[in-house]
N, C-alpha and C positions, 0 to 999 in steps of 0.2 A: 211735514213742512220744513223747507231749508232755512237759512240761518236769512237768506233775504225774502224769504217768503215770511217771517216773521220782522223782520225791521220794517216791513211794508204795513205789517196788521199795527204794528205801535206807531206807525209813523206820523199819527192825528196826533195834538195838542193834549187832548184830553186820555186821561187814562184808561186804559182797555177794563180791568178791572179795578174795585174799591182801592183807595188808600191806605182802607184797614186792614189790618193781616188776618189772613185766613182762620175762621171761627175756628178749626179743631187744632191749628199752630199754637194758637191761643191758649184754649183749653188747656193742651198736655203739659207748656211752657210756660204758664206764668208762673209755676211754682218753682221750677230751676233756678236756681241761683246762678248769677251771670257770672261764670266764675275764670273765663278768659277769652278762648277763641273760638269763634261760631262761624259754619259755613253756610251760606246757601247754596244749595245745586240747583241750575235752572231757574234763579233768583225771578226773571223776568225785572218790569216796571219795578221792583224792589219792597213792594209793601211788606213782606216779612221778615224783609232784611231791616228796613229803618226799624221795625218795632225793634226785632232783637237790639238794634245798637241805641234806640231810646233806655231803652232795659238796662243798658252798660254792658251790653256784649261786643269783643271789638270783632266785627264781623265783616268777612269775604263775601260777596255776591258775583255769582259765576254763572253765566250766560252766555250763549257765541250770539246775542244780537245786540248789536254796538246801540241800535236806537232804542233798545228797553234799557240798556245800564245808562244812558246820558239822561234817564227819565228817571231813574234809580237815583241819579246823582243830584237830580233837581228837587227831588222828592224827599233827599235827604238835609240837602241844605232847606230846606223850608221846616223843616222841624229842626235844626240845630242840632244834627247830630252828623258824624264824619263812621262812611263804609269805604273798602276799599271794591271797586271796582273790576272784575277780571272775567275778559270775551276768552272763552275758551271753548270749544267743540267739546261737549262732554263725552262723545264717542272717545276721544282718544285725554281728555284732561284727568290727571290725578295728583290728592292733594298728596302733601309728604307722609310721611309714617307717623301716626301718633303725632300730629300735630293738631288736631281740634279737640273743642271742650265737646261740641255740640255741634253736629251736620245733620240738614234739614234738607227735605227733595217732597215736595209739594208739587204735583200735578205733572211731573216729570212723564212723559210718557213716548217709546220707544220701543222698536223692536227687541223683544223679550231677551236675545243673546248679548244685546246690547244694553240694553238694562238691568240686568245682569251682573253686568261687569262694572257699570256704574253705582250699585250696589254694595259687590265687593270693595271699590275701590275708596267706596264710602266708611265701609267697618274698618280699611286698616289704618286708616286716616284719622281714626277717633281717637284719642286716648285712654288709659284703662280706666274705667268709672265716668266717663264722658257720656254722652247720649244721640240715639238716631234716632232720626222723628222721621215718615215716610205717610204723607198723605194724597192719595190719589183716584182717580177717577176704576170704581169697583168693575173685573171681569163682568161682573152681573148689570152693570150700568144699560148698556144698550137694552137690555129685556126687561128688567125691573126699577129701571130709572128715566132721567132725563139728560139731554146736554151730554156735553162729552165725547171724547175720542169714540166713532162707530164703530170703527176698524178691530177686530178682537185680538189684530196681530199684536198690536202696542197696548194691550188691558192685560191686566194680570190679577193674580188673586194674592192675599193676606200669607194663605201660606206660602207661598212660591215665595215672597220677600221674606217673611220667616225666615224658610228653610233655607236662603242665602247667609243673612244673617247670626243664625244660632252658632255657626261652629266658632263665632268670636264674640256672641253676646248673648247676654239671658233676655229672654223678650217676655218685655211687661205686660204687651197688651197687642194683640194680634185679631180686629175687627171688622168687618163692614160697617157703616156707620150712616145714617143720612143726612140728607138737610134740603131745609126748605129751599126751592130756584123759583122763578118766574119765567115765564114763556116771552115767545115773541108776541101773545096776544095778550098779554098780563093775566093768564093764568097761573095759580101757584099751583108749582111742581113740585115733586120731589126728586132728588138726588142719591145714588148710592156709592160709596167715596169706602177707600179700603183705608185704614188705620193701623201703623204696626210703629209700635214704639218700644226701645233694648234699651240695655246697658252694656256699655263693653266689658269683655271681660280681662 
């Protein structure tokens, strides 16, 4: 989906997803110490971006859809807390060198050559002893899961983001993961979500 085929799915009132941040965001990151500069890639509506800056992270959210970051922005002044803003194509956006504490890519999903590069462009952006947190909809999702990207061009697997990662960071934890979804008929379902969190080196 292009960048107005997404302003179109945010463009209700009401938020696409929860307010709260992503349950495995959560998880990996409450224990981080907010210790400067945190990105979001694909920030979306911004729910895990307000957390991080509740948390004292001064944090980027980066999106190319102008009506999820003005949702991002409402969402932040409603909790008292200040993110900065930035629509960017992540096909072609990258942050400076060694300028983040912390970059986060939650549900991010793209053609693998292209994601890829949005990968890379995430490790060299990190700072040495900084952290990448990468949560997303698992290769295995369509046959072992529910919801989620069907297309297996834009699914990828734990190690393929690994083996991206490794030649600039030790990688803590490299998983498939689940969680509980509901259906369209309120059935509980389950989810299968890939997990890979480094440290740079």
């Amino acid at each position: 989906m292009d960048a107005a085929g997404w302003d179109e799915r945010y463009r209700g009132s009401e938020l696409v997803w929860k307010a709260e941040p992503n349950r495995f965001v959560e998880e990996e990151l409450s224990d981080l110490e907010p210790t400067g500069r945190a990105v979001d890639i694909a920030a979306g509506e911004g729910r895990n971006a307000v957390w991080l800056a509740e948390r004292g992270w001064d944090v980027d959210a980066v999106d190319f859809s102008a009506v999820a970051l003005e949702k991002a922005g409402r969402l932040a002044a409603d909790r008292g807390v200040r993110m900065h803003a930035v629509r960017a194509d992540l096909t072609a956006w990258a942050p400076d060198e060694a300028s983040y504490d912390l970059a986060l890519i939650a549900y991010l999903h793209l053609p693998w050559t292209a994601m890829a590069q949005v990968l890379l462009r995430a490790a060299t952006g990190v700072r040495e002893g900084g952290t990448l947190l990468l949560v997303g909809h698992d290769a295995s999702n369509p046959e072992r899961g529910h919801g989620g990207p069907q297309d297996v061009r834009v699914l990828y697997t734990v190690e393929q983001v690994a083996d991206i990662w490794r030649p600039y960071a030790d990688i803590l934890r490299a998983e498939t993961v689940t969680r509980p979804v509901t259906d369209a008929d309120g059935n509980s379902r389950t989810a299968v979500d890939g997990l890979v969190r480094a440290v740079r080196r």
